[in-house]
N, C-alpha and C positions, 0 to 999 in steps of 0.2 A: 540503502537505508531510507526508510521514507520520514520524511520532516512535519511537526503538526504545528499550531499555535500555543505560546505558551499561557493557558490559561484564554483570554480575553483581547491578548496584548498584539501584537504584530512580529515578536519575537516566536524563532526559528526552533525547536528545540526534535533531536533525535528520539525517536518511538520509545527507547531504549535509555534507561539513566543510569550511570557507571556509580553506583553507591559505593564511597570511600573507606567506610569503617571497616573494613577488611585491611586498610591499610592503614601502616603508624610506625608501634614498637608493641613486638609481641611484652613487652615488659606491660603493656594495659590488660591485656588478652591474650590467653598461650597461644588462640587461634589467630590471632592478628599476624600479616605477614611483616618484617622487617622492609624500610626501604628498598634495599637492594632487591629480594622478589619480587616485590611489587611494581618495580618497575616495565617489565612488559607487557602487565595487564592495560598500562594505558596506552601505548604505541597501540594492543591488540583495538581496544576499544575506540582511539582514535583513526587508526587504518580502516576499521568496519564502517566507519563511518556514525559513531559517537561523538556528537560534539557538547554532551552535557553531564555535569560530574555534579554530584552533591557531599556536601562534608557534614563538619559540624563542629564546632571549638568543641565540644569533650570527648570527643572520639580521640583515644592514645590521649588524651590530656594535652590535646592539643597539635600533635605529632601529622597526625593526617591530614590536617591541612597543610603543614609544612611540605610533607611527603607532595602532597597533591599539588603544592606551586611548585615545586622543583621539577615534577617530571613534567608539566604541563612550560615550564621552561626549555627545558632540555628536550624535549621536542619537537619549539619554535614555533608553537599554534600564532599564527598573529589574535592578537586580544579580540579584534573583532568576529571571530569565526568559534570562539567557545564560549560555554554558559555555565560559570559557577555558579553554585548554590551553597550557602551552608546555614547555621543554625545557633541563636542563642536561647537559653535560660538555666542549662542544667551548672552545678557546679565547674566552677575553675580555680578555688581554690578554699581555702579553710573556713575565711571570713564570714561574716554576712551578707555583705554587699556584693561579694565575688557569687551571685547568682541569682535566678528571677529574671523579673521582667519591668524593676525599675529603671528610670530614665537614665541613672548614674551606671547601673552594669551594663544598658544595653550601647551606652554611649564609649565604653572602655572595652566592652567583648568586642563591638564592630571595627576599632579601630588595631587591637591584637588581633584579631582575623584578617584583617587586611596585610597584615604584616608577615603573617607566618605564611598568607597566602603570596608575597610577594605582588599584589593587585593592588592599583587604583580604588578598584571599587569590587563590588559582588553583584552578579545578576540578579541573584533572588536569596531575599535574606526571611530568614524563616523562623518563628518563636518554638523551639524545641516540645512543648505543650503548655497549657493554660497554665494562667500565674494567681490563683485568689487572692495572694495578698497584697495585690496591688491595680489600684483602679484601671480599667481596660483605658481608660483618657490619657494615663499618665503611659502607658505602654504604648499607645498608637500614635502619642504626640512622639516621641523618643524614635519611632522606626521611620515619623513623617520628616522630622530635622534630620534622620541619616538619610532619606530622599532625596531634600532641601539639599544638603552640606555634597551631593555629589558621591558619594560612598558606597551608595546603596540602589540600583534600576528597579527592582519591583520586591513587595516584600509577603511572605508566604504564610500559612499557618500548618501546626500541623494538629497530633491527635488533641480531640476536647469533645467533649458533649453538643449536638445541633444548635440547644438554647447557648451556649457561652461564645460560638462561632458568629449565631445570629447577632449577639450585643455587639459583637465587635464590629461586624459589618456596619450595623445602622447606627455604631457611634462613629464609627469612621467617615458616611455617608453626612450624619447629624452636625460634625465640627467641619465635614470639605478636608479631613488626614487621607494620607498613602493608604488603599483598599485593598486589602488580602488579595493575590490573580490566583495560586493556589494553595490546595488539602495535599496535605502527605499524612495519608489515615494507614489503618491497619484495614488490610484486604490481600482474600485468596479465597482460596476453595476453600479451605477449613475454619477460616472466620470472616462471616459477611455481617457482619452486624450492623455494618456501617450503611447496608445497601437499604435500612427502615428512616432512619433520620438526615442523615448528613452527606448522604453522597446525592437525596435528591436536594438538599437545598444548596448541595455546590452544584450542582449541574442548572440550578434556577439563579443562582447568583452570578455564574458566567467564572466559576476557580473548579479550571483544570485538577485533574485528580491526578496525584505522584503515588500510590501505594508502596506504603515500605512493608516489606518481608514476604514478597508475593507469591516464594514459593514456603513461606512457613518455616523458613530458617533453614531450608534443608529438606525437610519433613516430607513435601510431596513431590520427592524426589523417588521418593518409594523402596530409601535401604534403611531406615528406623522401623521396629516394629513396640520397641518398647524404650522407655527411659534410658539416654546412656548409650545406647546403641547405633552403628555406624562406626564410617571409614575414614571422619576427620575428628580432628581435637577439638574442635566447637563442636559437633555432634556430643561427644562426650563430657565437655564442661560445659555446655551453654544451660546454666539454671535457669534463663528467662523464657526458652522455648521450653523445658518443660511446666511450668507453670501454664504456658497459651495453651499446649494442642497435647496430644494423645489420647482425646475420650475414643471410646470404640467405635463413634461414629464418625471421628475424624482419621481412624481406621479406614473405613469401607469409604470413604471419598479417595482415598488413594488408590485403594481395590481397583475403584473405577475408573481414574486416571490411566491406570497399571494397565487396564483392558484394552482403555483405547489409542494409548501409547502403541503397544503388542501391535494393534491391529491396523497403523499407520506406518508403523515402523520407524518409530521417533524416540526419543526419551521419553521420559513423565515430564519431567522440566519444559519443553520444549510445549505439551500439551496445557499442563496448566497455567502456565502464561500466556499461550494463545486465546484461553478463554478470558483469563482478565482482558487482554486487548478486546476483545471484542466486545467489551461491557458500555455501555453509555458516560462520557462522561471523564476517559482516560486521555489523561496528555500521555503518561511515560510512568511505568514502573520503575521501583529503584532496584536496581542486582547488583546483588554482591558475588562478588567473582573471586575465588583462590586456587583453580584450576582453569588452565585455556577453555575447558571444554564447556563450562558454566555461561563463557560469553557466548562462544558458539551457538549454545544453543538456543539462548537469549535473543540472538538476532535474528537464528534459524524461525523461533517464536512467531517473529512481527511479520513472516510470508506464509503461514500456517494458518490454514481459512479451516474453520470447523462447522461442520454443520449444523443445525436446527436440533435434528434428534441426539447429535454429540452433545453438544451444549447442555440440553435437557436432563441427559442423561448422568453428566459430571452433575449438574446442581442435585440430584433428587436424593440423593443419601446425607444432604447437610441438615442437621437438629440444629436447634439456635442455641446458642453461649453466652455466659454472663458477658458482660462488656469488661476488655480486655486491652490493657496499652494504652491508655488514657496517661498514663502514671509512671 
């Protein structure tokens, strides 16, 4: 497993980022695995040589974090040798206050994070997306006191518009608060949108790139050809990938995946995540894993060198798409 920087920092972090929302209580998600399976997806991904997990307080409502400190318990990682991550703003409970990006929720999510997480603190604590209804001062003061208070190592952002990333940086820079290290955007072959605004100005601000959904949910795995279709129960209930992907031209990106998977003698999986790695600007994709073979191939990925006219040739079938996952 080869090891990068996280973001800017002098922190360690694996090519490879073990995405949690797979894991909880299928009672959030039919596809969510229960505790008990999920359990040897992190031995698999810690024995690979994975030492970084990202969560989120609304994933299972909570649950995968829990799941995620338990097995990361039961394991015996010593603290110093792994990297959580997780995430506030989306709801956690009925209220008003129970969500956003004011000082008061971010101040009570990180401290139930910590809890469910059974940790001291979190490596990288990450605003789940932008918050308009609350001044970026009063959100960047709130993530700088959970710095301050010991809680929290470095803290992240993730999907938002170039301009609302930019305010944040240079009010962060303007008051001397805790400075974004990284983006956890929406990126893959079938939606680059991110690669016009936001990934060069994290790549100029010096925040490492985490793409979440890098193989499109599934999708440039190459067995969906339409809505609904596929060999898992999130393939069939996931409403949020059919809204992202199936125009026909995110069709023929898989086509061509498909070609030069065939002609390596790989997965697709294994192919289009080789090209994200090789993009400017990547710390670690997030994978979601509910089959052994998913990590597999995941890690298979990160020693998978593609060449100039491969490369060339996955990009050239992609039209552009309204901007997507913001929300």
């Amino acid at each position: 497993m080869e090891y990068v920087n996280l973001g800017r920092t002098g922190t360690k972090v694996s090519r490879i980022c073990l995405g949690c929302m797979t894991y909880g209580t299928s009672k959030w998600r039919p596809w969510v695995l229960d505790e008990e399976p999920s359990r040897p997806f992190f031995r698999q991904a810690w024995e690979a040589g994975i030492n970084f997990f990202d969560t989120a307080d609304m994933y299972s409502d909570g649950a995968s974090e829990v799941v995620l400190g338990r097995a990361l318990r039961e394991l015996a990682i010593p603290r110093e040798q792994m990297v959580v991550a997780t995430k506030v703003y989306q709801p956690m409970g009925t209220t008003p206050n129970e969500r956003g990006l004011s000082a008061k929720h971010i101040r009570h999510s990180i401290d139930n994070s910590l809890k469910r997480l059974q940790l001291d603190y979190v490596d990288l604590y990450q605003i789940h997306r932008f918050d308009p209804s609350t001044p970026v001062e009063e959100t960047l003061g709130a993530l700088d006191a959970a710095v301050r208070a010991g809680k929290v190592l470095y803290i992240g952002a993730s999907s938002m518009f170039a301009w609302q990333l930019s305010k944040m940086l240079h009010t962060s820079d303007r008051l001397g608060l805790a400075r974004f290290i990284t983006m956890q955007n929406h990126w893959n072959l079938v939606y680059r949108e991110e690669e016009r605004e936001v990934n060069p100005l994290c790549r100029d601000e010096g925040l490492g790139l985490l793409p979440w959904s890098p193989l499109a949910r599934g999708f440039l795995a190459g067995n969906r050809r339409t809505k609904g279709e596929g060999d898992t129960s999130r393939a069939k209930t996931d409403d949020f990938a059919h809204k992202l992907y199936y125009q026909d031209t995110d069709l023929a990106v898989v086509d061509r995946v498909a070609e030069i998977a065939q002609r390596r003698g790989v997965p697709n999986a294994q192919v289009a995540l080789a090209w994200l790695l090789h993009q400017p600007g990547i710390t670690a994709p997030i994978i979601g894993a509910s089959k052994p073979h998913h990590l597999t191939d995941a890690i298979a990925a990160a020693q998978l060198k593609l060449e100039a006219d491969e490369l060339k040739a996955l990009e050239d079938p992609y039209r552009p798409h309204p901007v997507l996952g913001h929300s």
